[in-house]
Backbone as CSV, one residue per row, in Angstrom:
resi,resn,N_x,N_y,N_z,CA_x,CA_y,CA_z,C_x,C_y,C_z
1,UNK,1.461,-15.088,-40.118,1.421,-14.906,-38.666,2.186,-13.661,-38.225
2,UNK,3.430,-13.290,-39.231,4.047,-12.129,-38.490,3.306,-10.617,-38.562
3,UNK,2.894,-11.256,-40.071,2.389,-9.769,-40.418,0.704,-9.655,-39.032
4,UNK,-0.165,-10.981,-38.783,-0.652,-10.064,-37.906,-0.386,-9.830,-36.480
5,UNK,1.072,-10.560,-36.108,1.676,-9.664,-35.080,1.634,-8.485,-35.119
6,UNK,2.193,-8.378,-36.160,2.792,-7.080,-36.149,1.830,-5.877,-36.173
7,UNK,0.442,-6.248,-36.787,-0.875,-5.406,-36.932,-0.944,-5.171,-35.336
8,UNK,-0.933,-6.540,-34.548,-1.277,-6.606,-32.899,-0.636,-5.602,-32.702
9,UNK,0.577,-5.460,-32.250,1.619,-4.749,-31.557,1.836,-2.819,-32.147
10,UNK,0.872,-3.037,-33.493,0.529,-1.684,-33.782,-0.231,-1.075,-32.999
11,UNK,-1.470,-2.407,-32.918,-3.210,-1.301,-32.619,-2.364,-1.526,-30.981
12,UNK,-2.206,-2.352,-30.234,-1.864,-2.386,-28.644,-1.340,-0.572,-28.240
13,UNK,0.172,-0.404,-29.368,0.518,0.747,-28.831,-0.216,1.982,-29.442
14,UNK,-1.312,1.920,-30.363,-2.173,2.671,-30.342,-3.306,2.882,-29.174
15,UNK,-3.657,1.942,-28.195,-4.588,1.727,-26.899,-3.379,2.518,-25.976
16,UNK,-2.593,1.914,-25.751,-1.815,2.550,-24.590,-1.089,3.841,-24.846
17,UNK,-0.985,4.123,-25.807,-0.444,5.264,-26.026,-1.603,6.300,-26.266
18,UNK,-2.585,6.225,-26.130,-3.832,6.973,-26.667,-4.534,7.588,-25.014
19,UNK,-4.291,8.874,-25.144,-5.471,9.657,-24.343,-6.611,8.891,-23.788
20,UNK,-7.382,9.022,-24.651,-8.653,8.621,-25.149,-8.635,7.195,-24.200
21,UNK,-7.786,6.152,-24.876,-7.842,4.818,-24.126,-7.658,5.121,-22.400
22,UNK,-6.619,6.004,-21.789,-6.599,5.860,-20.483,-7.848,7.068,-19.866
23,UNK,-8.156,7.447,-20.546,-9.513,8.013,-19.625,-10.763,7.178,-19.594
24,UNK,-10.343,6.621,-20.204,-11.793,5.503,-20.354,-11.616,4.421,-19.342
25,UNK,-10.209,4.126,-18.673,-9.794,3.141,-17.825,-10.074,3.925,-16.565
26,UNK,-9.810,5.434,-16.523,-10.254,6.252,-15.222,-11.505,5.934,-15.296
27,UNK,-12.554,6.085,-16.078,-14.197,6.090,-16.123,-14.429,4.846,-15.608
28,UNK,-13.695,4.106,-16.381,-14.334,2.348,-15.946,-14.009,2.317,-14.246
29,UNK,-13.046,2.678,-13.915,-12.533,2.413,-13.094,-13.430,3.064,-11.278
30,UNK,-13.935,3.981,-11.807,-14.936,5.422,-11.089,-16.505,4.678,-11.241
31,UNK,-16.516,4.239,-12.294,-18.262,3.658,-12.369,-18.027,2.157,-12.018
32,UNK,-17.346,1.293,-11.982,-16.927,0.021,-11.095,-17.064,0.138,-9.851
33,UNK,-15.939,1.159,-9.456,-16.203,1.362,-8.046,-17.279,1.576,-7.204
34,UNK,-18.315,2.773,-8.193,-19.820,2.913,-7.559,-20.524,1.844,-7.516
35,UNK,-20.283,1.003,-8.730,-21.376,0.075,-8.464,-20.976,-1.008,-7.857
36,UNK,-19.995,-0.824,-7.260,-19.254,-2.073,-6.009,-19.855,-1.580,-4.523
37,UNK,-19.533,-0.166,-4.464,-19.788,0.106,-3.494,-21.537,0.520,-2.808
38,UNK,-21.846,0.809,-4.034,-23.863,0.732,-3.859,-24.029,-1.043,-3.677
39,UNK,-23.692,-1.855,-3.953,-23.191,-3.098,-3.999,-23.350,-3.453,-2.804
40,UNK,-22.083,-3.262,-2.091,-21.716,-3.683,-0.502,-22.681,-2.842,0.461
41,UNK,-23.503,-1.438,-0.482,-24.107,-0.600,0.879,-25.249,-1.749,0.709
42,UNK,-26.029,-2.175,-0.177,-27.181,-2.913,-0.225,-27.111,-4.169,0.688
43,UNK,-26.235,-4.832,0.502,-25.713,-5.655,0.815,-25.840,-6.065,2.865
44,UNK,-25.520,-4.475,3.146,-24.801,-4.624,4.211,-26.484,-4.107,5.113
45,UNK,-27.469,-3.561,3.967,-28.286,-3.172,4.932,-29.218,-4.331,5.681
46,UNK,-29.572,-4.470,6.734,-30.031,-5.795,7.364,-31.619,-6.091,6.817
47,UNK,-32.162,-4.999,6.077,-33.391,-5.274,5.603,-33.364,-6.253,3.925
48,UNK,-32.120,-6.276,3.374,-31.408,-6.968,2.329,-31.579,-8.534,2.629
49,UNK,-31.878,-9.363,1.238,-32.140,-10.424,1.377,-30.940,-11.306,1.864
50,UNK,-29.684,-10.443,0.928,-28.269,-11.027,1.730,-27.793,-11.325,0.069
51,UNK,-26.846,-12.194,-0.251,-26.286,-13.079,-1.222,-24.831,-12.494,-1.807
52,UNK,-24.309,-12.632,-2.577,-22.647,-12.896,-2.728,-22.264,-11.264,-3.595
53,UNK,-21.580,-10.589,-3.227,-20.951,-9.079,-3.537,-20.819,-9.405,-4.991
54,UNK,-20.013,-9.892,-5.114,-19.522,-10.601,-6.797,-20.371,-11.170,-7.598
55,UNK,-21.380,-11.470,-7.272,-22.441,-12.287,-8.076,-23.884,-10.735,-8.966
56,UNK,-24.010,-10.000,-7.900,-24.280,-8.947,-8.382,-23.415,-7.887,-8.929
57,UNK,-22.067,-7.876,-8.944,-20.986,-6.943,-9.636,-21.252,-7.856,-11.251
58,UNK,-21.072,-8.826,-11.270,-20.646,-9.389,-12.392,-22.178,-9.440,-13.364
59,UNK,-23.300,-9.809,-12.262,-24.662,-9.650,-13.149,-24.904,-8.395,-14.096
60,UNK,-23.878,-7.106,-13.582,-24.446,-5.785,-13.806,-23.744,-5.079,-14.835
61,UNK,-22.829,-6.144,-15.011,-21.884,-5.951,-15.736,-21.843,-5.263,-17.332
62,UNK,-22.909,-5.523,-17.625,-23.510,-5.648,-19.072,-23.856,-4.265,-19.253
63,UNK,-24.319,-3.473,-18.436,-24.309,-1.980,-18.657,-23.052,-1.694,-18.920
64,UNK,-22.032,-1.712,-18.287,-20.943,-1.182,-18.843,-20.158,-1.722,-20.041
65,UNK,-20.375,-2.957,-20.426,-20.340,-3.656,-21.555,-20.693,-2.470,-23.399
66,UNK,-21.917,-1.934,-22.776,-23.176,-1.045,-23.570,-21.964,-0.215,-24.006
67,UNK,-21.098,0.413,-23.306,-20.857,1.730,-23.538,-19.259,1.690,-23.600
68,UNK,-18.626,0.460,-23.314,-16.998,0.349,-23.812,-17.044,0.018,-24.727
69,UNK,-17.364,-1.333,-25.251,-17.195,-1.971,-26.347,-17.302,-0.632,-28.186
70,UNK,-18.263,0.299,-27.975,-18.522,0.782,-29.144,-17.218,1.858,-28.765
71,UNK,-16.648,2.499,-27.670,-15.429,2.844,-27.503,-14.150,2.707,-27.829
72,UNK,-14.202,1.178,-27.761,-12.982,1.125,-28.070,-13.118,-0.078,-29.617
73,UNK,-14.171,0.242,-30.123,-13.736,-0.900,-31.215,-14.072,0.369,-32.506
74,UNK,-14.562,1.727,-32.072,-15.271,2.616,-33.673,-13.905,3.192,-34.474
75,UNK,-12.965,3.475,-33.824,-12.075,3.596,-34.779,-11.067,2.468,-35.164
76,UNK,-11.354,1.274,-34.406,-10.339,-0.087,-35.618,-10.112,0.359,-36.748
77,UNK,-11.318,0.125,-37.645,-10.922,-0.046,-39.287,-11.400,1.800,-39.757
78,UNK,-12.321,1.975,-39.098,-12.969,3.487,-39.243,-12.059,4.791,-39.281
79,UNK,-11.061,4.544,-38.655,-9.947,5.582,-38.866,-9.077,5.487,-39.726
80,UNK,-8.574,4.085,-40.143,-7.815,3.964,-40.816,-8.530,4.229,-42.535
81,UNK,-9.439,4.177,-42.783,-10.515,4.416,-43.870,-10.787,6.093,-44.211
82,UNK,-10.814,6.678,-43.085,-11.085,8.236,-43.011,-8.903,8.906,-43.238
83,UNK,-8.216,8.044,-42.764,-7.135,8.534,-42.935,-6.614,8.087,-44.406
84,UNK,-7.346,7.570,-44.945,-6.476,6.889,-46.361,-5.099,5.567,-45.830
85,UNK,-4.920,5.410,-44.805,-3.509,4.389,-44.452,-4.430,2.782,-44.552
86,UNK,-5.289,2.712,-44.834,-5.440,1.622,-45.225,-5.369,0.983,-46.163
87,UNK,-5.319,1.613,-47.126,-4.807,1.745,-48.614,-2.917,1.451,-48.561
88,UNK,-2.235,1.571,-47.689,-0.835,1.748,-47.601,-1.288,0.577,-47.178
89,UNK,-2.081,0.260,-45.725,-1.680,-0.774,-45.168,-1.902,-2.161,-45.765
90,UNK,-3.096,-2.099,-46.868,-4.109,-4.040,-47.119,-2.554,-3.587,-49.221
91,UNK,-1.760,-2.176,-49.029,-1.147,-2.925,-50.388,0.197,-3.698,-49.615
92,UNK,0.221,-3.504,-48.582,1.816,-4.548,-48.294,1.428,-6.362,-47.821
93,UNK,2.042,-6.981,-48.077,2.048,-8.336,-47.688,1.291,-8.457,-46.739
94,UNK,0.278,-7.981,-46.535,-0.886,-8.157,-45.394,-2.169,-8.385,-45.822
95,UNK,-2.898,-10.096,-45.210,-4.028,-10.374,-45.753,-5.562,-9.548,-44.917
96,UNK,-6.622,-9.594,-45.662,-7.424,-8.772,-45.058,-7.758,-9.379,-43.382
97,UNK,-7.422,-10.652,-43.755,-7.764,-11.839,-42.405,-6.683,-11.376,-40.780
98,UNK,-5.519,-11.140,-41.938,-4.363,-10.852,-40.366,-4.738,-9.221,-39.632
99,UNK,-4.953,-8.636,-40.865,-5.364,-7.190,-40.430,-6.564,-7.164,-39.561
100,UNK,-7.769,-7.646,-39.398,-9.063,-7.979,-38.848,-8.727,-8.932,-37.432
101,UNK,-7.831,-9.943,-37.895,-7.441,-10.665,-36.050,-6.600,-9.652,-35.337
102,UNK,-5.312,-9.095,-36.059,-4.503,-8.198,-35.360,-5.801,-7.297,-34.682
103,UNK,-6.257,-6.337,-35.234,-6.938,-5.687,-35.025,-7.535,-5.892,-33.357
104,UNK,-8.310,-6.971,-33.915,-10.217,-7.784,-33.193,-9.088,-7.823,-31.711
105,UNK,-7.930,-8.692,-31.787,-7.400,-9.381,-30.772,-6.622,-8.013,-29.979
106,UNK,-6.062,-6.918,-30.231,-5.789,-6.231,-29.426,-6.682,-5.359,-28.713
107,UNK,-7.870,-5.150,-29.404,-9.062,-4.520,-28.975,-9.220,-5.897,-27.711
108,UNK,-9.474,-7.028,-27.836,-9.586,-7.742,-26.802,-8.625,-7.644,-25.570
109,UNK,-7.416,-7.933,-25.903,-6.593,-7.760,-24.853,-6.566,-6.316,-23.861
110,UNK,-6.815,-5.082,-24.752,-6.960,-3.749,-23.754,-7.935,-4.071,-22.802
111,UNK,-9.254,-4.969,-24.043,-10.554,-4.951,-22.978,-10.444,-6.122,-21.529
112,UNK,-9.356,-6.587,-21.820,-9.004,-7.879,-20.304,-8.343,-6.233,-19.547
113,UNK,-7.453,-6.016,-20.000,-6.640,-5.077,-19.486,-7.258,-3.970,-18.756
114,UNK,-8.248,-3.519,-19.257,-9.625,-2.857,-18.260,-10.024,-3.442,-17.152
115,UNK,-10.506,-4.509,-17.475,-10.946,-5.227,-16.061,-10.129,-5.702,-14.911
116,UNK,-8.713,-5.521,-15.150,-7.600,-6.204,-14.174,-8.342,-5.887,-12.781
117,UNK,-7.960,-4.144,-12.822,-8.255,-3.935,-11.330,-9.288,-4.212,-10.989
118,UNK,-10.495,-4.527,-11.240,-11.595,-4.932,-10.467,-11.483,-6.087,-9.729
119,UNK,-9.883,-6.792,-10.251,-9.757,-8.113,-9.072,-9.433,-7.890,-7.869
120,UNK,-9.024,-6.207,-7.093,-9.115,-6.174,-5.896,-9.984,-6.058,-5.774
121,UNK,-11.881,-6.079,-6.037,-12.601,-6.514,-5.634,-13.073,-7.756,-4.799
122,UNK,-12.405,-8.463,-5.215,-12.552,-10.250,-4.968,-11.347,-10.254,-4.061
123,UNK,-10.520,-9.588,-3.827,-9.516,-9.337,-2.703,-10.190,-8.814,-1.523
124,UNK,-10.790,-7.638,-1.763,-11.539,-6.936,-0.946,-12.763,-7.896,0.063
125,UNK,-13.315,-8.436,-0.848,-14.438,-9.719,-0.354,-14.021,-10.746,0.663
126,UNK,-12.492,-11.288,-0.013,-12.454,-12.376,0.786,-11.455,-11.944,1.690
127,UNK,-11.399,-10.842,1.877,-10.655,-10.387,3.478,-11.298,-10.670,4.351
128,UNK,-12.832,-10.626,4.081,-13.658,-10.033,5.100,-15.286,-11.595,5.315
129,UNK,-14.608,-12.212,4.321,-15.539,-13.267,4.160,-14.943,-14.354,3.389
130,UNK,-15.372,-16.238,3.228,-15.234,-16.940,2.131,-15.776,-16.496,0.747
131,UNK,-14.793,-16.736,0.017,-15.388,-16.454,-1.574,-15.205,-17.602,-2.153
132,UNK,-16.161,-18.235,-3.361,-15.409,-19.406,-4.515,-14.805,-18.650,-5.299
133,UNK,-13.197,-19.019,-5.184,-12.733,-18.809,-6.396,-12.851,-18.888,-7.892
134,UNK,-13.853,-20.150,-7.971,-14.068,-21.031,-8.940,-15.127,-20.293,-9.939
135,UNK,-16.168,-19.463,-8.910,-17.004,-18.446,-9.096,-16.275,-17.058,-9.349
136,UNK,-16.149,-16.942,-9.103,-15.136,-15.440,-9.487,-14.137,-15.981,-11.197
137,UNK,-14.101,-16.804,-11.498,-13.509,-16.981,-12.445,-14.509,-17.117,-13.348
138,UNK,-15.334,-17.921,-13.288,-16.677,-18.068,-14.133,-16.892,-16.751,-14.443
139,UNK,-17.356,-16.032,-13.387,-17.768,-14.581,-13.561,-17.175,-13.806,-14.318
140,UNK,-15.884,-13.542,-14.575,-14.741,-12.797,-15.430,-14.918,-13.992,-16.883
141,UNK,-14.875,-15.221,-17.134,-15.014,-15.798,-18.216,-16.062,-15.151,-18.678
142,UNK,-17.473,-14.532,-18.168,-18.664,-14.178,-18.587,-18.269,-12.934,-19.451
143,UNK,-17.681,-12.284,-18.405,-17.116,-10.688,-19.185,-16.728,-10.561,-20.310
144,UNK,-15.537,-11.597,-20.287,-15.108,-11.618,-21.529,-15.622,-12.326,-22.600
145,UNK,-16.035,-13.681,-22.328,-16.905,-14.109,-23.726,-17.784,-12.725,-23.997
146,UNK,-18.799,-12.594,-23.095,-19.281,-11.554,-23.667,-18.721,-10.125,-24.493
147,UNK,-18.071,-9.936,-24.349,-16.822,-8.805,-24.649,-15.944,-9.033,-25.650
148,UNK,-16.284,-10.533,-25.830,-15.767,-10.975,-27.144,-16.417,-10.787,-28.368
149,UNK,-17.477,-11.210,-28.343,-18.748,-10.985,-29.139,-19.081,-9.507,-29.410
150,UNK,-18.894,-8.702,-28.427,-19.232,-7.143,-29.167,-18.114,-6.815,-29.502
151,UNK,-17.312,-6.812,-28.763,-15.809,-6.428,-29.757,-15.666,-6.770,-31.450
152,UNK,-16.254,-8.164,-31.524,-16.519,-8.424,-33.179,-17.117,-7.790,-33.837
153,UNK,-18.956,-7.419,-33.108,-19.460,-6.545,-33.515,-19.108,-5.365,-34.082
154,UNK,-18.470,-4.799,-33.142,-17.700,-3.325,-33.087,-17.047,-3.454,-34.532
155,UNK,-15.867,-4.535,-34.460,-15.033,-4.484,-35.289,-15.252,-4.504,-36.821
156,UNK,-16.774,-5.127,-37.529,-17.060,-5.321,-38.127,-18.234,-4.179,-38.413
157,UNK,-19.034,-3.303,-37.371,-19.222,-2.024,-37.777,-18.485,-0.933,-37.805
158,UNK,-17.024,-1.153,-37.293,-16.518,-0.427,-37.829,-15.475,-0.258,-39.288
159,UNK,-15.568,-1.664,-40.229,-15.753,-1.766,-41.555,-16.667,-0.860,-42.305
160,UNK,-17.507,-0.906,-42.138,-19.084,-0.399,-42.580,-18.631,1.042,-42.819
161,UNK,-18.327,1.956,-42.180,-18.370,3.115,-42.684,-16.620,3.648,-41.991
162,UNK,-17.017,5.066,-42.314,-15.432,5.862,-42.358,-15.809,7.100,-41.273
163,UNK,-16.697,7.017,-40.903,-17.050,8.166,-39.480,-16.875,7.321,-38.068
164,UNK,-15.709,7.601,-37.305,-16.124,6.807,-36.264,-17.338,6.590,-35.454
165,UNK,-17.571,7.772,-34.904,-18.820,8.163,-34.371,-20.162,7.530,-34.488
166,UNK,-20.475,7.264,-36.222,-20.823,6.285,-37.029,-20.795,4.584,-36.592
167,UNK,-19.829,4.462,-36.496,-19.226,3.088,-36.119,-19.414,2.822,-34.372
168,UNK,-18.931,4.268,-33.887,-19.854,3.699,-32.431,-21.175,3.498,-32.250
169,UNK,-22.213,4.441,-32.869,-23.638,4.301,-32.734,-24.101,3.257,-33.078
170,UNK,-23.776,2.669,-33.892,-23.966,1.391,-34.984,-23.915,-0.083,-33.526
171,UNK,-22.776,0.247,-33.477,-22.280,-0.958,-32.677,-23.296,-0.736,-31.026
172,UNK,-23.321,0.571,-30.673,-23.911,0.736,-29.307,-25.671,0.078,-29.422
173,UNK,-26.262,0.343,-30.741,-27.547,-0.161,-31.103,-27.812,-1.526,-30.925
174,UNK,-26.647,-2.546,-31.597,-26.581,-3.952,-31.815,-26.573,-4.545,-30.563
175,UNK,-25.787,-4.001,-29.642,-25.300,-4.463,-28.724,-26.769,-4.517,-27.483
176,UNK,-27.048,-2.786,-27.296,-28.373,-2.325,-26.712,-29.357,-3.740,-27.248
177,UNK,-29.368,-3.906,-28.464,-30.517,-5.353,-29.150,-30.313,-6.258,-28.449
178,UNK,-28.949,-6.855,-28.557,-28.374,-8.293,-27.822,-28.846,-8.440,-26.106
179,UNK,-28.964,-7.078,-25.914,-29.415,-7.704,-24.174,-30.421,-7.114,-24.165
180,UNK,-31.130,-6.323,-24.484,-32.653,-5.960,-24.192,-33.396,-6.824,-24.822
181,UNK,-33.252,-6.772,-25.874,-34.624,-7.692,-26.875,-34.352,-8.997,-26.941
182,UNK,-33.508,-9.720,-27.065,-33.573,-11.163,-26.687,-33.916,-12.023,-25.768
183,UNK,-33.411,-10.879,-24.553,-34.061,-11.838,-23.157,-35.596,-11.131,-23.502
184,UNK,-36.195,-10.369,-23.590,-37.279,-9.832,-23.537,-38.215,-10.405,-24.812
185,UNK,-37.541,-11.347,-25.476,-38.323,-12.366,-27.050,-38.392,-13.263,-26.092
186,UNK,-37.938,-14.018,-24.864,-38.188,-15.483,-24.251,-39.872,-14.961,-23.776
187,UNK,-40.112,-14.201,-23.314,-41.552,-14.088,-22.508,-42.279,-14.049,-23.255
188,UNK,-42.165,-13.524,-24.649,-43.353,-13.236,-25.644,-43.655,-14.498,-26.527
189,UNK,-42.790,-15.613,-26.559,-42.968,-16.379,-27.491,-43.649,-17.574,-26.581
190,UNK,-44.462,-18.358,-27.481,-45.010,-20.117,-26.817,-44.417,-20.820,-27.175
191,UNK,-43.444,-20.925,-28.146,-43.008,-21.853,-28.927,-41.934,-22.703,-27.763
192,UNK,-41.530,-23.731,-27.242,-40.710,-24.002,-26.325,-39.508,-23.801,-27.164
193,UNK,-39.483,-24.658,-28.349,-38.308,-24.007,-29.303,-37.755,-22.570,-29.488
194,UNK,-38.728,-21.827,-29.712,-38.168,-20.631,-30.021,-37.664,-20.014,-28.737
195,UNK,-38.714,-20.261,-27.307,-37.906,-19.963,-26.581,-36.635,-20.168,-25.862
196,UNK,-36.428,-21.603,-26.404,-35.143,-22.135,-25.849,-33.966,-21.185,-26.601
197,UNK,-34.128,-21.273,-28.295,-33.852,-20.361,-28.851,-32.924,-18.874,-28.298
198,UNK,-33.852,-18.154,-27.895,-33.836,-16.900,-27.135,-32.924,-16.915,-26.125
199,UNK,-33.226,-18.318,-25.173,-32.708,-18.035,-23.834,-31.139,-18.741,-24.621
200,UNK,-30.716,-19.079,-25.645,-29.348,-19.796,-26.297,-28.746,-18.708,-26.512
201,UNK,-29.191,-17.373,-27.335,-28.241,-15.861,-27.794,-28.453,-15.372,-26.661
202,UNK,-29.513,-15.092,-25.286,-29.508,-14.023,-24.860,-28.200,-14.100,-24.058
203,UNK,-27.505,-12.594,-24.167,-25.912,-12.948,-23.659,-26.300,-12.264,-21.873
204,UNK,-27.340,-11.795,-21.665,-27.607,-11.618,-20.683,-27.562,-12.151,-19.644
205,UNK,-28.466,-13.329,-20.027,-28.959,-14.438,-19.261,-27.589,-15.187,-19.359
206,UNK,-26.604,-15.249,-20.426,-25.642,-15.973,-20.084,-24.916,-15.400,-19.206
207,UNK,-24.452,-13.906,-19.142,-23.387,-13.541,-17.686,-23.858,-13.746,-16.417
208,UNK,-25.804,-13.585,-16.567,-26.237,-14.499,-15.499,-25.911,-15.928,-14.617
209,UNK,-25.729,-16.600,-15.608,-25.314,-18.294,-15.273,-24.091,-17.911,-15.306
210,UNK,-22.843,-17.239,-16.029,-21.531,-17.175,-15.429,-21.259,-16.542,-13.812
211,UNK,-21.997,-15.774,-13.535,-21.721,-15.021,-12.449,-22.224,-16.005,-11.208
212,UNK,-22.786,-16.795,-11.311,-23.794,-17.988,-10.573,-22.515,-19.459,-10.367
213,UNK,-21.899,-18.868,-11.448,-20.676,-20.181,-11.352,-20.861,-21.084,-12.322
214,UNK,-22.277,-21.401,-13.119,-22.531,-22.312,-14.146,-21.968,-21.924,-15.593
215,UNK,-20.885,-22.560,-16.001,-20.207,-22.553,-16.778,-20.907,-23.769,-18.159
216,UNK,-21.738,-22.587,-19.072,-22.374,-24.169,-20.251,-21.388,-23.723,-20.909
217,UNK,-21.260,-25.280,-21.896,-20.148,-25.273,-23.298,-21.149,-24.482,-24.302
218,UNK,-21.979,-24.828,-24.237,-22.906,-24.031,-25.513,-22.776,-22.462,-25.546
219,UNK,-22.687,-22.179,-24.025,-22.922,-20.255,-24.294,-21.691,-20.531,-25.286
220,UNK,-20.376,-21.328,-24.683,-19.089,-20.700,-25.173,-18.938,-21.348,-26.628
221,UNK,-19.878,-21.911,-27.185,-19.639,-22.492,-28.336,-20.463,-21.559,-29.257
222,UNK,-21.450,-21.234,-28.947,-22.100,-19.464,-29.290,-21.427,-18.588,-29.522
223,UNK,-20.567,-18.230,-28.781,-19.820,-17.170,-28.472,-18.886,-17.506,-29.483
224,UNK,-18.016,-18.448,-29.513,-16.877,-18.562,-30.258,-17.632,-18.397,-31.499
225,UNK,-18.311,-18.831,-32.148,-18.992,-18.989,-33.306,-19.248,-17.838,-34.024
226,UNK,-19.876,-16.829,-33.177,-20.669,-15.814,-33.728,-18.680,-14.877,-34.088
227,UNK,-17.572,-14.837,-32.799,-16.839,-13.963,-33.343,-16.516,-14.664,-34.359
228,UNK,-16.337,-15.764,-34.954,-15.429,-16.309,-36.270,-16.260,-15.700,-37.266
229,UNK,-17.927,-15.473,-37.204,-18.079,-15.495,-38.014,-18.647,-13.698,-38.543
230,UNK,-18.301,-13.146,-37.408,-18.836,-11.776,-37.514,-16.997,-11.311,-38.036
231,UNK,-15.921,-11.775,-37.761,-14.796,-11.793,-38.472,-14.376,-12.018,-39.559
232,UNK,-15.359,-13.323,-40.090,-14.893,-13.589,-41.533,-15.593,-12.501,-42.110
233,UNK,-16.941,-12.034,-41.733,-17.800,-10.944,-42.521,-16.786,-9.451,-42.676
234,UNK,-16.054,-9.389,-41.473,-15.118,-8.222,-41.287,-14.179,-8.184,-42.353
235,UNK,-13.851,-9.186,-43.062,-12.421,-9.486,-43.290,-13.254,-9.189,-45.452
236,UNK,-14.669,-10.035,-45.336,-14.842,-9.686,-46.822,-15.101,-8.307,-47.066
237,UNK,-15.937,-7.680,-45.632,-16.020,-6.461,-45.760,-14.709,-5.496,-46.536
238,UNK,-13.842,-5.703,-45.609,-12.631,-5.055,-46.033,-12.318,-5.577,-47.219
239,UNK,-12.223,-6.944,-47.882,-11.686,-6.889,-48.942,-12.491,-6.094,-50.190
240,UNK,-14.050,-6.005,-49.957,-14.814,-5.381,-51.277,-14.485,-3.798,-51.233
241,UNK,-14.156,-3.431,-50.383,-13.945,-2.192,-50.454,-12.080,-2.138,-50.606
242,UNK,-11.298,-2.909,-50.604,-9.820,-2.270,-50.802,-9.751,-1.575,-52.185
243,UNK,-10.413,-1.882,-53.386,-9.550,-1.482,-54.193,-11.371,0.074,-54.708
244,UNK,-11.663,0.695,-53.340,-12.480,1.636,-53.893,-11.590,2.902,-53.249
């Protein structure tokens, strides 16, 4: 457990101490805002059907999902592979497992840490109107399960090779798959199975029902599932390659 503290409290002050990480919090922060505020202009025009500010922030969410996640997860293991310190790091009392959670889990926490400020959004709203709280929480649970799941992704293409760049494209592809082509396999198939199927991974359709307030155990039993197990893959990854 200490040793993958201690991995945590590495990669963390590698995020905050990194360039790179706080311009990406300016970006998020600049393309949030637009699409809050194209948001409220739609919203506000009287030819608009009407419905909840937050419910379309959080639906839309998934574009920006596309383009952090391979950001901040291509150099995890990918740098440390191109620098040779991984070799220093998997020979000290450190299992490939603590190195891969340290890792996975601070990449998670920056990625909560991104989204903070968008909660004066939901400040902003209910100045001016009732909001469910209850909904606004759902909605942010969506983010992040979802955000959980590519972060694994990420983390586990960025095993795979020693080019970051590499490791982002990789991960930006998988991810691009997970919400285009899955919801887009429910229409093509007859099978009621297969489509139930479809509509079970598509993570789309799930920030959909989070942002709506419907909270299923299954998305989140999906979700949990796929990171354990796109982690354990991370973790053999790394071990077949330590001693090359």
């Amino acid at each position: 457990m200490s040793a993958m503290l201690a991995t945590l409290r590495r990669e963390l002050r590698a995020y905050f101490f990194s360039p790179l990480a706080w311009a990406l919090l300016t970006l998020l922060l600049v393309i949030n805002g637009t699409i809050f505020a194209l948001i409220i202009s739609f919203l506000s025009d009287p030819r608009s059907a009407g419905g909840r500010p937050l419910d379309f922030f959080f639906s839309s969410s998934w574009v920006i999902l596309m383009f952090i996640v391979p950001l901040l997860t291509m150099r995890l293991i990918a740098e440390e592979r191109t620098s040779g310190s991984i070799e220093v790091l998997m020979s000290a009392a450190v299992t490939e497992v603590q190195v891969v959670v340290g890792k996975y889990l601070a990449a998670l926490l920056f990625f909560g840490f991104l989204w903070l400020p968008t909660l004066s959004y939901a400040a902003i709203v209910a100045r001016f109107s009732e909001i469910d709280w209850g909904t606004i929480a759902s909605g942010y649970l969506g983010i992040v399960a979802a955000g959980a799941v590519f972060l694994a992704i990420g983390t586990l293409a960025s095993s795979f090779v020693r080019s970051q760049v590499v490791a982002g494209v990789i991960t930006f592809a998988v991810v691009f798959f997970f919400f285009l082509v899955f919801g887009s396999l429910q229409s093509l198939v007859n099978s009621p199975l297969w489509r139930e199927f479809f509509a079970y991974v598509d993570v789309a359709g799930q920030m959909d029902d989070f942002a709506r307030g419907v909270v299923d155990t299954r998305h989140l039993a999906f979700d949990l599932t796929t990171v354990v197990f796109l982690l354990f893959l991370t973790s053999r990854t790394l071990a077949s390659k330590k001693w090359r």
